[in-house]
C-alpha positions in Angstrom: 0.0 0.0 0.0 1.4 3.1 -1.1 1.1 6.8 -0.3 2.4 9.7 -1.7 5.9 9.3 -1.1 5.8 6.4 0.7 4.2 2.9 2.7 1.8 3.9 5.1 0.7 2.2 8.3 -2.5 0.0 8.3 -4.2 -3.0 9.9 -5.2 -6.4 8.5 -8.2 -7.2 7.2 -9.5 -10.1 5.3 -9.3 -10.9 1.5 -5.6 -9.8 1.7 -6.8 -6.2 2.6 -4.7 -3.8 4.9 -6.9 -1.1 6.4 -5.5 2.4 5.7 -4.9 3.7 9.1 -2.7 7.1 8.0 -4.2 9.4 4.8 -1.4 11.9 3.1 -3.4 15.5 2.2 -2.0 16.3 -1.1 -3.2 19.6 -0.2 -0.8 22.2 -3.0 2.4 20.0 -2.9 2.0 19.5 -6.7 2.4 23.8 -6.8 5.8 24.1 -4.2 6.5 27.3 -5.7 2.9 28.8 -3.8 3.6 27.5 -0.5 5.1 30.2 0.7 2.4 32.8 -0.9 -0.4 30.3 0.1 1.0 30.8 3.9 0.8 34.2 4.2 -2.4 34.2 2.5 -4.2 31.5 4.5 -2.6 32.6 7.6 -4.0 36.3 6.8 -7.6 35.1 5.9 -7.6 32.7 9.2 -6.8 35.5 11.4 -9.5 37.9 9.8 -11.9 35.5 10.0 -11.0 34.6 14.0 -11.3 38.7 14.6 -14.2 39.5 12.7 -16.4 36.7 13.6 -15.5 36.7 16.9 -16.0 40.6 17.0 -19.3 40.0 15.7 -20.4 37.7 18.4 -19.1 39.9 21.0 -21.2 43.1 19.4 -24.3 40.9 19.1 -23.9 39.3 22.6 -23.2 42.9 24.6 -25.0 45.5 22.1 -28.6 45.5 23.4 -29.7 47.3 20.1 -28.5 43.9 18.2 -30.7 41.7 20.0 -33.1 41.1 17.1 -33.6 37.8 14.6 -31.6 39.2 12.3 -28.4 39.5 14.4 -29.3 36.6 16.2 -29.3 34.5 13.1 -25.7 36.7 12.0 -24.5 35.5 15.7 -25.3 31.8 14.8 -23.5 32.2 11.3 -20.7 33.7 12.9 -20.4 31.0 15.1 -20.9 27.8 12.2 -17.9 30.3 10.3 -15.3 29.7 12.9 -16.4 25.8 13.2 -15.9 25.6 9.7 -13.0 27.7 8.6 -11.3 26.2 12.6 -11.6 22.6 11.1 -9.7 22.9 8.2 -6.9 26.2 8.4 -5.1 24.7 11.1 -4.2 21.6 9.3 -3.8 23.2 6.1 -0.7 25.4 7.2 0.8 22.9 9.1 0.9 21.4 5.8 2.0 24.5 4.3 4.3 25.0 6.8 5.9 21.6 6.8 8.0 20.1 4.0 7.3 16.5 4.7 3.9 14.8 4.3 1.1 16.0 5.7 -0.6 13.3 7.3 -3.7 12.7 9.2 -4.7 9.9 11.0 -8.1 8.0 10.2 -9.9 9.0 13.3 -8.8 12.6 12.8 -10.1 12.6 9.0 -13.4 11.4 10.0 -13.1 14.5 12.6 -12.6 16.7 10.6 -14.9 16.0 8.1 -17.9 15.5 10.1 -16.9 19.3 11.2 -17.0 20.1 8.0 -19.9 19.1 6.8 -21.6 20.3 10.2 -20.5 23.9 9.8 -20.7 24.2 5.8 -24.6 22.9 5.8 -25.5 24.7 8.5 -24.0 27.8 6.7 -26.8 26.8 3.9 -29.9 26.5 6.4 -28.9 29.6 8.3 -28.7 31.4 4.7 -32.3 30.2 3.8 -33.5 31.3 7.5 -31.9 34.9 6.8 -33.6 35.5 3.9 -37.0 34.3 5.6 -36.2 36.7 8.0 -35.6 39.4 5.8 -39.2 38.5 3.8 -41.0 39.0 6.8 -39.1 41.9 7.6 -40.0 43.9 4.1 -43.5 41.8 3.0 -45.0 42.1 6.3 -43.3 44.8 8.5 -46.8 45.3 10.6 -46.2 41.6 11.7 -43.0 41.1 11.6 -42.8 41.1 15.8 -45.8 38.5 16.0 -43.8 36.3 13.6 -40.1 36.2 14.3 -40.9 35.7 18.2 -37.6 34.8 20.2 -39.4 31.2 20.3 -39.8 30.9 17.2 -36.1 32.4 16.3 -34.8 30.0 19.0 -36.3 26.9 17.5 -35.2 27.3 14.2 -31.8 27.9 14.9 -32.0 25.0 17.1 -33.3 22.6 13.9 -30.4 23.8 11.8 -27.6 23.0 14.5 -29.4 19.6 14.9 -30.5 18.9 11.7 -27.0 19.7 10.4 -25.1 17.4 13.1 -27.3 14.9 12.1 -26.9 15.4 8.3 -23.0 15.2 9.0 -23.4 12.2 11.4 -24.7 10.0 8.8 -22.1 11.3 6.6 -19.8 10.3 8.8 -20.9 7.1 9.7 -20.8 5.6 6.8 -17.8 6.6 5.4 -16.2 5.1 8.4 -17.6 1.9 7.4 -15.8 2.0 4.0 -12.4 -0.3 3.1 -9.9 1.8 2.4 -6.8 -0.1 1.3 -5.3 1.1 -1.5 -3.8 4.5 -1.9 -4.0 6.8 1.3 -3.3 9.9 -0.6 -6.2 12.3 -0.6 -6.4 14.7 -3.4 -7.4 17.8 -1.4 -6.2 19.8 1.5 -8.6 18.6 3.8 -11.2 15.4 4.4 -13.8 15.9 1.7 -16.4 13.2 0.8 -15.5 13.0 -3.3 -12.2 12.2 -2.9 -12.8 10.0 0.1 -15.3 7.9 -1.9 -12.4 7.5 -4.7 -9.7 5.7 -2.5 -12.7 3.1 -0.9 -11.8 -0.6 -1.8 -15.7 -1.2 -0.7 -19.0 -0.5 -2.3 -19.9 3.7 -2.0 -23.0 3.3 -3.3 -25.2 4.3 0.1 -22.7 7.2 0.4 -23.3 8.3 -3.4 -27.0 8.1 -2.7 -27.0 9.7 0.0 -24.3 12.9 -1.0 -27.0 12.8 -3.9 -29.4 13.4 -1.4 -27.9 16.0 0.7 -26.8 17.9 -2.4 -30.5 18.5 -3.8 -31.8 19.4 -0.1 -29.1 21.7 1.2 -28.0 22.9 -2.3 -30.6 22.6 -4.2 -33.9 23.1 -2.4 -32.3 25.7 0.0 -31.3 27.7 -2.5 -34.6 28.0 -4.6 -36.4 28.6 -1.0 -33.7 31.6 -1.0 -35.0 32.7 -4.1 -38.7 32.5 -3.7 -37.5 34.8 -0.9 -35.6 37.2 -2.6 -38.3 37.0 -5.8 -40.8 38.5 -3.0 -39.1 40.6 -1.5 -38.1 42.5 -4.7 -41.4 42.4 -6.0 -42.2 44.1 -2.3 -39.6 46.4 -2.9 -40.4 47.6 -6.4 -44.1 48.4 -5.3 -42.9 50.7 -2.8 -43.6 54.4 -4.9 -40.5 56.4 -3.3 -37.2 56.1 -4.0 -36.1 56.9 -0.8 -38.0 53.8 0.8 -37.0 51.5 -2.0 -33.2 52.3 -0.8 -34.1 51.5 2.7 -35.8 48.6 2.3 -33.0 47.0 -0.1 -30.3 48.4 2.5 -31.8 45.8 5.0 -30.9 42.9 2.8 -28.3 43.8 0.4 -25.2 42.3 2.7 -27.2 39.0 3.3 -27.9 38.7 -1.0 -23.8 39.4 -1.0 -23.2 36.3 0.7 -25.6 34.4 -0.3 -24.2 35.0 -4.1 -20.9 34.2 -2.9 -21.4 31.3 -0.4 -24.0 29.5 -3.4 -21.6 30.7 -5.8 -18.8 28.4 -4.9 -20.6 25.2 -3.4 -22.2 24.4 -6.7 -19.2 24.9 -8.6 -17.0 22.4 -5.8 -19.6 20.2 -5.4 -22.6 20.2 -7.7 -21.0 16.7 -10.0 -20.8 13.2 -10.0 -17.9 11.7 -8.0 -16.5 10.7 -10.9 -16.6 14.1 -12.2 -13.9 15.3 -9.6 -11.3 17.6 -10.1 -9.5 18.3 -7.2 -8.1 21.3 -8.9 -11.2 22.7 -9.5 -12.5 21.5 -5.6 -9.4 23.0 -4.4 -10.0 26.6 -5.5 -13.6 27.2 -4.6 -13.2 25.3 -1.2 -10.8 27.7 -0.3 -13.7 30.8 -1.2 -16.3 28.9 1.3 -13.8 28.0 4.2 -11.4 30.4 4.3 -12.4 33.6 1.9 -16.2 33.6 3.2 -15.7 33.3 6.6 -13.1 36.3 6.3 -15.2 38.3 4.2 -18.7 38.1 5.7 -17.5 40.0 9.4 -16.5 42.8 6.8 -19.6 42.6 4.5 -22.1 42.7 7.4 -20.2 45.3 9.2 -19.5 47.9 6.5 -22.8 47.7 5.0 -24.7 47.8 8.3 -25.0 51.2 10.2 -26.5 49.3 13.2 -23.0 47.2 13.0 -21.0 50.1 13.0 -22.5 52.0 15.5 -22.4 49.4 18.0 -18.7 48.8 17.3 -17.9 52.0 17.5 -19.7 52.3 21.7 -17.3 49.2 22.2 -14.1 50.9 20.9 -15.1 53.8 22.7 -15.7 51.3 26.4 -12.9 49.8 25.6 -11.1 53.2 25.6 -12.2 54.4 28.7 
């Protein structure tokens, strides 16, 4: 059994099989010339997106003029960012960093993937509760209190954090029960289903089915439940007669129809294809615009574009001054 650059440790099975134990992350060895660009640029976009999320949950959490659905949604979307982008950087510039194999063990593989796949399709539900949020908030303004009760708000972030941990559960689970004992060397930087699927010795077909599945509810039904959404809400906002409330009302969800562009915009073209479609090339660069690029970006884009944002982080810098 052979790895990138060499054997790699694994356990007997039967049928002459040996159990990969260790995988190799390709991650951009075949491109040694960027790994020193790739560092600083990784390292940059993991420390933005640390300090801005985390500077958005502290603003939500202390700035009593934040405590609404729509910043209690951006406080759980903060939170799934740092899961997400937290379960892959770290492993990634070790990678970069080192100039030996990057290895992870089996056990932290399926880790890391279930985190993964926790964070990323919770991302997608929160996204499609946001831009229910933002419906009410523009098609029915009278009600939008009555509607968007903290219950309510607190129940449906609860059903994406569980229905998300269970999504990545099963995920999990039965990759776990795959053979894997051929080549360990995973062509990606981190655990990722497609090219898990490739190295299995053992039928994928349940997992197949089942990424099938989870592709057409979390990217496909999501994201047309995002646009019947947005298709009322600018049908809203074009029946509004000055152009002074048109502006306002498109203010409110501008920042959210940003990310949502982005965030869609780069899991359909990394994922959205067969298995036996994959290019890792092609999975490599828009993976790194969903957990590292959108997790930095979306502090900024919700911050700069918000006035609420910005005036609550500017009370804290000035608390924090005194």
């Amino acid at each position: 059994m052979e790895s990138g650059l060499g054997a790699s440790p694994g356990r007997a099975l039967g049928h002459n099989w040996t159990q990969v134990e260790v995988f190799v992350l390709q991650g951009f060895s075949e491109h040694p010339e960027l790994r020193l660009p790739l560092l600083g640029c990784f390292l940059a976009l993991y420390t933005l997106a640390l300090a801005g999320n985390a500077v958005i949950i502290v603003l939500i959490s202390c700035s009593a003029s934040l405590h609404s659905p729509m910043y209690f949604f951006l406080f759980n979307l903060a939170s799934m960012d740092v899961i997400c982008t937290s379960s892959v950087l770290p492993k990634t510039l070790v990678g970069l960093v080192s100039e030996t194999e990057n290895t992870i063990s089996f056990q932290g593989c399926m880790a890391q993937l279930f985190f993964l796949a926790w964070s990323a399709s919770a991302d997608l539900l929160l996204l499609t509760v946001m831009a229910y949020d933002r419906y009410v908030a523009i098609c029915h303004p009278l009600h939008y209190s009555s509607i968007m009760s903290p219950q309510l708000c607190g129940v449906m972030a609860a059903a994406v954090w569980t229905i998300c941990a269970i999504n990545a559960s099963v995920h999990t689970g039965l990759m776990a029960r795959l053979i894997f004992c051929g080549s360990n060397l995973i062509t990606h930087f981190f655990c990722e289903i497609p090219p898990l699927l490739l190295l299995s010795c053992s039928s994928t077909f349940i997992n197949s089915i089942m990424t099938v599945l989870a592709d057409a509810f979390y990217g496909v039904i999501n994201f047309m439940l995002t646009l019947g959404s947005y298709g009322f809400i600018i049908a809203s906002i074009l029946r509004i007669r000055s152009a002074e409330g048109k502006r306002r009302a498109f203010s409110t969800c501008s920042s959210h129809l940003l990310v949502v562009s982005f965030y869609y915009s780069a899991v359909f073209c990394a994922y959205i294809s067969p298995a036996s479609s994959y290019d890792s090339d092609r999975s490599k660069v828009f993976s790194v615009m969903y957990t590292m690029v959108g997790p930095a970006l979306n502090p900024l884009i919700y911050s700069l574009r918000n006035a609420e944002v910005k005036q609550a982080l500017r009370r804290l810098l000035n608390l924090c001054r005194r």
